[in-house]
N, CA and C of each residue as an Amber inpcrd file, in Angstrom:
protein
   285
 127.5920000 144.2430000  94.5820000 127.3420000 144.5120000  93.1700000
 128.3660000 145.5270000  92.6660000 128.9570000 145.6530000  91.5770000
 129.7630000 146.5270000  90.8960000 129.2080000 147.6240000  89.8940000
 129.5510000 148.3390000  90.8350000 129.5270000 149.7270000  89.9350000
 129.2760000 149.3460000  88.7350000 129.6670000 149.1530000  87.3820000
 129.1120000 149.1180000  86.3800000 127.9630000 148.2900000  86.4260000
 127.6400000 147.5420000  87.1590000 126.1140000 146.5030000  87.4280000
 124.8540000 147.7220000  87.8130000 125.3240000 148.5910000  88.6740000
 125.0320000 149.4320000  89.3400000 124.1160000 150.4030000  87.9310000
 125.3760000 150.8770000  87.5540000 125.1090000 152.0510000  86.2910000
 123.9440000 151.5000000  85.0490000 124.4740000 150.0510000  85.0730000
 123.5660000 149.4090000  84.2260000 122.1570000 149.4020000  84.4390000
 121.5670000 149.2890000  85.7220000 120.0460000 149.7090000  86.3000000
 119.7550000 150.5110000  85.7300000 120.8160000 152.2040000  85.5270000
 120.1520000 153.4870000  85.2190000 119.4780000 153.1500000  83.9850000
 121.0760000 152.6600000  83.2020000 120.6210000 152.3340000  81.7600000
 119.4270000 151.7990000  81.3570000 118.9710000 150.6430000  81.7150000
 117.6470000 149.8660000  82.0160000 116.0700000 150.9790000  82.2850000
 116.6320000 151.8050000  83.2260000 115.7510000 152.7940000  83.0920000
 115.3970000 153.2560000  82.1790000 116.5650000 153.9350000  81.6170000
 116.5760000 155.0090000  80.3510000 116.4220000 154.3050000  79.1610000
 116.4080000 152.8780000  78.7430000 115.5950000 152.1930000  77.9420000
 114.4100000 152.1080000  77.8840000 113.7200000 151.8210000  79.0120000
 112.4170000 151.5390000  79.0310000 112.0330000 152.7760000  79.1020000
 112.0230000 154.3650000  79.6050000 111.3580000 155.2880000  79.4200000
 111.7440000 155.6730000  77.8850000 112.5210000 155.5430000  77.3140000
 112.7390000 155.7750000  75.4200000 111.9360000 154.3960000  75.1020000
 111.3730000 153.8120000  75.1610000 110.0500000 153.1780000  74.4860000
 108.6880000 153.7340000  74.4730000 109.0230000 154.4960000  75.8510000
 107.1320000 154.6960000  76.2510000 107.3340000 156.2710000  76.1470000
 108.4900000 157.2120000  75.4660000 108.2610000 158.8350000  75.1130000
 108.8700000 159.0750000  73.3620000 108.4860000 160.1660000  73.4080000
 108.7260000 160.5200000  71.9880000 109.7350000 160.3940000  72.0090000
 110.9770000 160.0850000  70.9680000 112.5470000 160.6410000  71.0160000
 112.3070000 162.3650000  71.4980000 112.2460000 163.0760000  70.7800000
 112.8500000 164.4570000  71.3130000 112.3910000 164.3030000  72.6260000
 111.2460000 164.2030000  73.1310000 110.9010000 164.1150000  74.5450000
 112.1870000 163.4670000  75.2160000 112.3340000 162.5670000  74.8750000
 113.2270000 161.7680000  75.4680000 114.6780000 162.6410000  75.8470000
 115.2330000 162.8780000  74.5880000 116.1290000 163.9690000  74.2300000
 116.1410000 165.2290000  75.2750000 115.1270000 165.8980000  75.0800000
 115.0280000 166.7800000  76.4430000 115.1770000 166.6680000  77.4880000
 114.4480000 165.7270000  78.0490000 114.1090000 165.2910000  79.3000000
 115.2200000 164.8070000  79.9150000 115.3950000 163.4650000  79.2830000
 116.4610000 162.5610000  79.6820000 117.9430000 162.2600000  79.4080000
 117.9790000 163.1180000  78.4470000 119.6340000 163.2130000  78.3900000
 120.5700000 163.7280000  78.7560000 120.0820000 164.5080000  79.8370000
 121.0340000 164.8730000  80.8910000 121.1990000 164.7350000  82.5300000
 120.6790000 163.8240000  82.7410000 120.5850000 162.8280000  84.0060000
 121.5960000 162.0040000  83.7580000 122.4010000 161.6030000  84.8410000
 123.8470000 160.8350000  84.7980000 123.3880000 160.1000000  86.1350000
 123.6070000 159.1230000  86.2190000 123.2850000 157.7810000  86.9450000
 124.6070000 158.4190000  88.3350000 123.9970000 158.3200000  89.6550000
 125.0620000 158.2960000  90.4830000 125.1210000 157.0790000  91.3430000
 124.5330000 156.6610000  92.2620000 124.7560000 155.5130000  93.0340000
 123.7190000 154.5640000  93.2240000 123.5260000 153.4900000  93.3060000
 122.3040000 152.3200000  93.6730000 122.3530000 151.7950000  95.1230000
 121.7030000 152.1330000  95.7670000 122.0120000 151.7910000  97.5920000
 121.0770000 150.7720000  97.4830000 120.7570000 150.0100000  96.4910000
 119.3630000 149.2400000  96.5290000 117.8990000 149.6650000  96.7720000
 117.5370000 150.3240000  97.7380000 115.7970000 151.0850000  97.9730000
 116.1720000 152.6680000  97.6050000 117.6660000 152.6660000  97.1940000
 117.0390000 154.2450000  95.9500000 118.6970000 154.4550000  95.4300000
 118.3340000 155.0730000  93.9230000 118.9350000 155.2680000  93.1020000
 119.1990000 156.6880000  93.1100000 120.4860000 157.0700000  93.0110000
 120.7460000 158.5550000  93.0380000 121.6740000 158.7150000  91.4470000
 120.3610000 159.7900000  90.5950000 120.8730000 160.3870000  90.0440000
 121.4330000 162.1690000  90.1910000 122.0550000 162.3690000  88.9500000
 122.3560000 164.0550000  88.7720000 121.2290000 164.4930000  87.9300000
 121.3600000 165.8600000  87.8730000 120.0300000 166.3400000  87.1500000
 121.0550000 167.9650000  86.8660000 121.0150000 168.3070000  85.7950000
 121.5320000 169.4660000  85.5450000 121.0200000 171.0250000  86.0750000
 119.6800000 170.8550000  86.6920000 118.8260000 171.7750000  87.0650000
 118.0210000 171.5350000  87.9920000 117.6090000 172.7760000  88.6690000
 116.0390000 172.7490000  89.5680000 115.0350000 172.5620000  88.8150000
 115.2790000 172.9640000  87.8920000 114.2250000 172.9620000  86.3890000
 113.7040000 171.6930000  85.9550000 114.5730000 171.0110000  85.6270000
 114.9160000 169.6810000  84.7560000 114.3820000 168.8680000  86.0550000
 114.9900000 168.9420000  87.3840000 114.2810000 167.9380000  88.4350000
 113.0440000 167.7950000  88.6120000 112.2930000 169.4590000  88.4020000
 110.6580000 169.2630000  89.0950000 109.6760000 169.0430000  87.9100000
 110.8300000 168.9880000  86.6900000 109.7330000 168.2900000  85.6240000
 109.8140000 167.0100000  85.4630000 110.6630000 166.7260000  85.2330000
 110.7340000 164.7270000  85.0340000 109.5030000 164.1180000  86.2630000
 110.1440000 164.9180000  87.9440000 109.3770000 164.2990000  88.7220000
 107.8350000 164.2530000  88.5450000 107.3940000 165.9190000  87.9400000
 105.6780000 165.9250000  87.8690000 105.5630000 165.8590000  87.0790000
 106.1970000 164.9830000  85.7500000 105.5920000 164.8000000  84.5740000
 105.8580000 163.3720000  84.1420000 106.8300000 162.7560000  85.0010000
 107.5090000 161.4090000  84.8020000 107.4540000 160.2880000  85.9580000
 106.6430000 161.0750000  87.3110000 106.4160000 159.8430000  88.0290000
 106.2890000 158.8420000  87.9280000 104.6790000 158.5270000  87.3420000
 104.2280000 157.0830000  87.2410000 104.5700000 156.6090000  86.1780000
 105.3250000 156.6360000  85.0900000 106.4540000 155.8400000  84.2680000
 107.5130000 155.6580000  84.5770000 108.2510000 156.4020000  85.5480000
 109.6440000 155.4630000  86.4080000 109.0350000 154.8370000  87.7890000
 107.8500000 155.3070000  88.0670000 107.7930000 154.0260000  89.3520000
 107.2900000 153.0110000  88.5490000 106.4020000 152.9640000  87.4720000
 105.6910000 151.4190000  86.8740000 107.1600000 150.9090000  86.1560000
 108.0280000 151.4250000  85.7550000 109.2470000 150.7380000  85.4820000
 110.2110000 150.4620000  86.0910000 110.0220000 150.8750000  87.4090000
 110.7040000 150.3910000  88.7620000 109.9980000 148.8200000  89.1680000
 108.6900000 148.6970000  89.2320000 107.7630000 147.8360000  89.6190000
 107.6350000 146.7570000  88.7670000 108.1250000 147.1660000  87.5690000
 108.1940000 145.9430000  86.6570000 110.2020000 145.1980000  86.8210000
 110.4300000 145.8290000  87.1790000 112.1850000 145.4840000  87.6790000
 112.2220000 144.8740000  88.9900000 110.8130000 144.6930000  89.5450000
 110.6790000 143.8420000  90.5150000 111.1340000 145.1910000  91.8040000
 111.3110000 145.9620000  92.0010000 111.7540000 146.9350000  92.9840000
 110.6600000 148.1090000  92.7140000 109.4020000 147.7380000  93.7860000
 108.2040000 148.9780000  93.8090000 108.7460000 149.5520000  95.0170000
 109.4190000 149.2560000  95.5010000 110.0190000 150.0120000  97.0730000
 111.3730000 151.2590000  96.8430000 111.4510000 151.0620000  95.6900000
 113.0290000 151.5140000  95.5500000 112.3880000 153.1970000  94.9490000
 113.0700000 153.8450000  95.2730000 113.0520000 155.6890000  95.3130000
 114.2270000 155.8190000  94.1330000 114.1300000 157.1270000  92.8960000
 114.9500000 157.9740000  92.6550000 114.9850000 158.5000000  93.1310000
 116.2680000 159.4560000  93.7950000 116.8050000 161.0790000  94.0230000
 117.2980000 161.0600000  92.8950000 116.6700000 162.8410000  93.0400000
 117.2120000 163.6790000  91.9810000 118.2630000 164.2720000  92.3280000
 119.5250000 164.1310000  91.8160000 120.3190000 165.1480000  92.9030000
 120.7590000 166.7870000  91.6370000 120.2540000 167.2740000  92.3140000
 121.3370000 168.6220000  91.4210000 122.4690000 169.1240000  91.3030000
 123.2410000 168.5390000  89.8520000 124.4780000 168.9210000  90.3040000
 125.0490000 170.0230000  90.6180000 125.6250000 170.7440000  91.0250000
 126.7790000 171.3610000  92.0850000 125.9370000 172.1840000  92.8620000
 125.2090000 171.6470000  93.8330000 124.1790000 172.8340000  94.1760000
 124.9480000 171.8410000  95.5570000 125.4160000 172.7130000  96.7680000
 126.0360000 172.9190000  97.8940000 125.0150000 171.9800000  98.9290000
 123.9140000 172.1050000  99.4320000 123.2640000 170.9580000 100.3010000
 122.2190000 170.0620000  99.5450000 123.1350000 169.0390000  99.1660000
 121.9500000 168.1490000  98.5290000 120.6500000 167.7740000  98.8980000
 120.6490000 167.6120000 100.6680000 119.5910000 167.2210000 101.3380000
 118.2470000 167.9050000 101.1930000 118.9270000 168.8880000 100.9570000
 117.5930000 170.2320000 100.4580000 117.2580000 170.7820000  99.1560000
 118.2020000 170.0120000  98.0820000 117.6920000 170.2760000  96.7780000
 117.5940000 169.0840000  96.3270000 117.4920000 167.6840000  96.7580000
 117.2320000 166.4980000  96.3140000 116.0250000 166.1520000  96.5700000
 115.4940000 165.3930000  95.5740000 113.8580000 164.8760000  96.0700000
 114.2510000 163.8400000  95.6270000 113.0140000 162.8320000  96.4260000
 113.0920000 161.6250000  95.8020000 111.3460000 161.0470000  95.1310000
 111.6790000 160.5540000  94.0350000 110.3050000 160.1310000  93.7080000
 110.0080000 158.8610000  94.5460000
């Protein structure tokens, strides 16, 4: 699959959660997450913060997994990754 096929998933995401939140919500939340890679069973985005990660995750779970599940992929994980933070392994979660 090609990279822009790839990026296009995020997009797909970030459509369907701007149907089901307020705009500004949306605005807050989601406009600063940048799509990084699709390994197929998980999607790695950036996240500008520790902040910004542990809210989307405990406030945005079960609307990106039910919009994962409707994309036919209930198996597939986001990471959050934070950008420039030195060991990802330990500041990444995955929903």
């Amino acid at each position: 699959m090609m990279e822009t096929d790839n990026a296009n998933v995020w997009k797909h995401i970030l459509d369907q959660v701007r149907n089901e939140v307020e705009p500004e919500e949306f605005r807050r939340w989601f406009s600063e997450i940048g799509f990084a890679s699709d390994s197929g069973d998980q999607i790695t985005v950036w996240v500008t913060s520790e902040a910004l990660r542990r809210h989307v995750e405990r406030n945005y779970h079960d609307v990106l997994a039910r919009i994962l599940e409707g994309m036919d992929r209930p198996n597939t994980t986001i990471r959050f990754a934070v950008a420039g933070v030195g060991d990802e392994d330990e500041d990444a979660e995955e929903l």
